[in-house]
C-alpha positions as CSV (number, residue, x, y, z in Angstrom):
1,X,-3.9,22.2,-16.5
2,X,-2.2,20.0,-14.2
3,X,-0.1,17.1,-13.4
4,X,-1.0,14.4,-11.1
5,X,1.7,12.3,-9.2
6,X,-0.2,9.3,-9.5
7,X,1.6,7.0,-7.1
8,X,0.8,9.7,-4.2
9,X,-2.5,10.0,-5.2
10,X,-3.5,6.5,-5.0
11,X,-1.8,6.0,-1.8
12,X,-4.0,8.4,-0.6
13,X,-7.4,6.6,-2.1
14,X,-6.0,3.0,-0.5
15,X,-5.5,4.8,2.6
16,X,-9.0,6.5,2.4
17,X,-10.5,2.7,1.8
18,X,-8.7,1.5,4.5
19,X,-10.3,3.7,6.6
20,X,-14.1,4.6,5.7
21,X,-14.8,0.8,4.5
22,X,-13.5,-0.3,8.1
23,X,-14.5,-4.1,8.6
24,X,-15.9,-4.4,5.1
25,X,-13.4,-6.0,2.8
26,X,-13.0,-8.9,0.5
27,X,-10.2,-11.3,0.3
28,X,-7.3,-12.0,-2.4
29,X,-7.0,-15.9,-1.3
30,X,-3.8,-17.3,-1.8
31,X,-4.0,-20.9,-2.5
32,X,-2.0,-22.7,-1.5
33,X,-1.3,-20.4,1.3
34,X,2.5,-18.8,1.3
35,X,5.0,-19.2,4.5
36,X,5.7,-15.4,6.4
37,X,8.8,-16.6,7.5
38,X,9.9,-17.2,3.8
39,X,8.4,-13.7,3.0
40,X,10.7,-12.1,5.5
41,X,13.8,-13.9,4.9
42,X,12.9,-12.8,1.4
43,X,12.5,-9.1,2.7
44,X,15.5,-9.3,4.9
45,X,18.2,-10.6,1.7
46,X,16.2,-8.0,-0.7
47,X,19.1,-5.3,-2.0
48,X,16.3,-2.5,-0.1
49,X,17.1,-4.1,2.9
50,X,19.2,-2.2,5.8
51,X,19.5,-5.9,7.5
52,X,23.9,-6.3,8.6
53,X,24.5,-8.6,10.7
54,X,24.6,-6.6,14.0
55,X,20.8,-6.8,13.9
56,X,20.6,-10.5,14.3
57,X,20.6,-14.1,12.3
58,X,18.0,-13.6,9.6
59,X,16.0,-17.0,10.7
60,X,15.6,-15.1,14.0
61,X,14.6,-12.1,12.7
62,X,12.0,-14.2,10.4
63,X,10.7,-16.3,13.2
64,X,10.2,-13.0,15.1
65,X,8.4,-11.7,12.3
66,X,6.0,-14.6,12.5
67,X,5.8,-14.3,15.9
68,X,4.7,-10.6,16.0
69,X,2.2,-11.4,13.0
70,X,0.7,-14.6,14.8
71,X,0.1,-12.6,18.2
72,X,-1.9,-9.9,16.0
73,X,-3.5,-12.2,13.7
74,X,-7.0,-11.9,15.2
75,X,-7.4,-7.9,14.7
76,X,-5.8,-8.8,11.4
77,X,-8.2,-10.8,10.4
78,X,-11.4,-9.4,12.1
79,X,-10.4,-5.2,10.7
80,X,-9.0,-6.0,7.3
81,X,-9.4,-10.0,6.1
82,X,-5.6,-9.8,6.3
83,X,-5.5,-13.9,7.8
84,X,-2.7,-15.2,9.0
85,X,-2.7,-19.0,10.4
86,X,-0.1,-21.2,11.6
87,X,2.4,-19.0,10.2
88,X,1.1,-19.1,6.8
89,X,-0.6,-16.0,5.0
90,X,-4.1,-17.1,3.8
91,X,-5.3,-13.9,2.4
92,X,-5.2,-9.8,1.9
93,X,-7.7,-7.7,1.8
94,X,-9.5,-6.5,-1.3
95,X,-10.0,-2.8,-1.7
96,X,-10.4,-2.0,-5.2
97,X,-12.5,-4.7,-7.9
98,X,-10.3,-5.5,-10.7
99,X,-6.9,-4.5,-9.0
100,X,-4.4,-6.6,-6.8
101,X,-1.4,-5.2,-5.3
102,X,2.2,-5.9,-7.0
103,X,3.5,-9.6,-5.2
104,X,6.9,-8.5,-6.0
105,X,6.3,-6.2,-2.7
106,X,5.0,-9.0,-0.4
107,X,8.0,-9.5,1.5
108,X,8.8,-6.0,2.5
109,X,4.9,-5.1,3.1
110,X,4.8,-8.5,5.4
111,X,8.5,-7.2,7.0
112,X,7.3,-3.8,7.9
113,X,4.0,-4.6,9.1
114,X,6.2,-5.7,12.3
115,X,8.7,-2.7,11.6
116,X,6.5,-0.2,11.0
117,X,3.1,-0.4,12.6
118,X,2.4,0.7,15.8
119,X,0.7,-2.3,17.3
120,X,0.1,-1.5,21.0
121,X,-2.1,1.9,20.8
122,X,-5.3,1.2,18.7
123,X,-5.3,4.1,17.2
124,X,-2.0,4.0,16.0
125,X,-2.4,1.0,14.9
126,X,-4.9,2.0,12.6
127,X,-3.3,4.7,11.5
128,X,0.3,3.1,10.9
129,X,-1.2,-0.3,9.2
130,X,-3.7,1.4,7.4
131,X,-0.7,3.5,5.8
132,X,1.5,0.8,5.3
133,X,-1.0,-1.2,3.4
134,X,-1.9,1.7,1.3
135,X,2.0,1.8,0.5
136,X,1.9,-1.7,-0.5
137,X,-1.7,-1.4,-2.7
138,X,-0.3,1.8,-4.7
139,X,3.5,0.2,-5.7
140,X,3.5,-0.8,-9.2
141,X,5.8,-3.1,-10.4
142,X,8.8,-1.3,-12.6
143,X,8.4,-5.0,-14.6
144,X,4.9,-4.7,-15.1
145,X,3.8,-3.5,-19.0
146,X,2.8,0.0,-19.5
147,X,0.0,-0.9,-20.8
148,X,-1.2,-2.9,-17.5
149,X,-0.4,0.5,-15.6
150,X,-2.5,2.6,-17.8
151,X,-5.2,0.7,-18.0
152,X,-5.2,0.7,-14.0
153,X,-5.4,4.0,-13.7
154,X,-7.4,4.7,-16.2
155,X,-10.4,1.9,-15.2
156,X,-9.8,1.6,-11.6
157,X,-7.8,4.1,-9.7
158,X,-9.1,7.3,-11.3
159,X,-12.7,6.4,-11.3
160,X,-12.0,5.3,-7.4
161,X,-10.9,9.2,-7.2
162,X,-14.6,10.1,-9.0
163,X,-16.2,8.4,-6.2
164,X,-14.9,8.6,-3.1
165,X,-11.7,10.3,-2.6
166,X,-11.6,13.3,-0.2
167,X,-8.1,15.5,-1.2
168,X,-6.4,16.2,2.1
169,X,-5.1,19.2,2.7
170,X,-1.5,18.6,2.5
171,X,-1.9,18.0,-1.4
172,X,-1.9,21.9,-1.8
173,X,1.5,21.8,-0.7
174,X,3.4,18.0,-1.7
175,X,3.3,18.5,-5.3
176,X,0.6,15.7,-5.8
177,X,-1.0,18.4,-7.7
178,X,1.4,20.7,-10.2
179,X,-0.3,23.2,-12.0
180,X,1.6,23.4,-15.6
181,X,-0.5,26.2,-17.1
182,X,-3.8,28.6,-16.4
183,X,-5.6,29.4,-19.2
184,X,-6.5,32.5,-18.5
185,X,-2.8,33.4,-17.6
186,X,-2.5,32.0,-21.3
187,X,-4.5,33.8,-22.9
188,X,-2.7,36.8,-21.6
189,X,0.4,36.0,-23.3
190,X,-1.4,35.0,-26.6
191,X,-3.9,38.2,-26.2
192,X,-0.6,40.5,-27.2
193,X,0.4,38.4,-30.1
């Protein structure tokens, strides 16, 4: 028997999807679209923020941020339907049917897409963006019902793991996996009683 760390393992899946279905993804459409530059000031005032202000004004670290984004819009938009026009956020991509990543964590995925993602080696930049959107796709909401979560994982992120998931190695050892009990080492113990 064992127990799954759920949040790891869907990480994972989003990150496998962001990978093998590579130019092939729907779009969450936002409508009207929202304003990066109000994402990141968001992001930057956020109590998970490390902004002081020895890094800089926050409308300069926003307009940066729309500046990075704008420059990288096209690969954006043509690798992952992530569309980004005139400073505004048109769209995501869609990995899964039936689920959509927790808003709540807009801002700070938006923020560390400049932060974190290596944009000037390709294959970085896969790599890092593909990670950082898996991040983003696998954070629930601590406000959202339990019911919601189960019945995500349940109908959507589990049989997503039926299909297509491919365990890396490193789950051996990151306790994604816990074994809790053997059965045969239980039957052992319950062979003497």
């Amino acid at each position: 028997m064992y127990l799954c760390n759920t949040q790891k393992l869907s990480e994972e899946i989003f990150y496998q999807i962001l990978i093998f279905d590579f130019e092939n993804f729907g779009k969450i459409i936002f409508d009207p679209p929202l304003s990066v530059r109000d994402l990141a000031i968001l992001a930057l005032k956020s109590e998970q923020s490390s902004w002081t202000p020895k890094d800089g004004p926050i409308d300069d670290l926003a307009t940066k941020v729309v500046d990075v984004l704008t420059q990288q819009s096209g690969p954006l938009k043509h690798y992952y339907n992530l569309v980004i026009k005139d400073g505004m956020l048109h769209s995501l991509p869609l990995l899964l049917e039936k689920h959509k990543p927790s808003l709540c964590f807009l801002p700070r995925y938006i923020f560390r897409l400049v932060t974190e993602v290596q944009w000037h080696d390709e294959k970085e930049f896969f790599k890092t963006f593909s990670r950082e959107t898996a991040k983003f796709y696998s954070d629930i909401a601590k406000t959202s019902p339990a019911n919601e979560w189960n019945w995500l994982v349940e109908h959507v992120i589990y049989p997503a793991c039926k299909n297509n998931f491919m365990p890396p190695q490193h789950f051996s050892t990151n306790k994604t996996f816990l074994e809790i009990a053997s059965l045969p080492n239980l039957y052992k113990v319950f062979e003497r009683c």
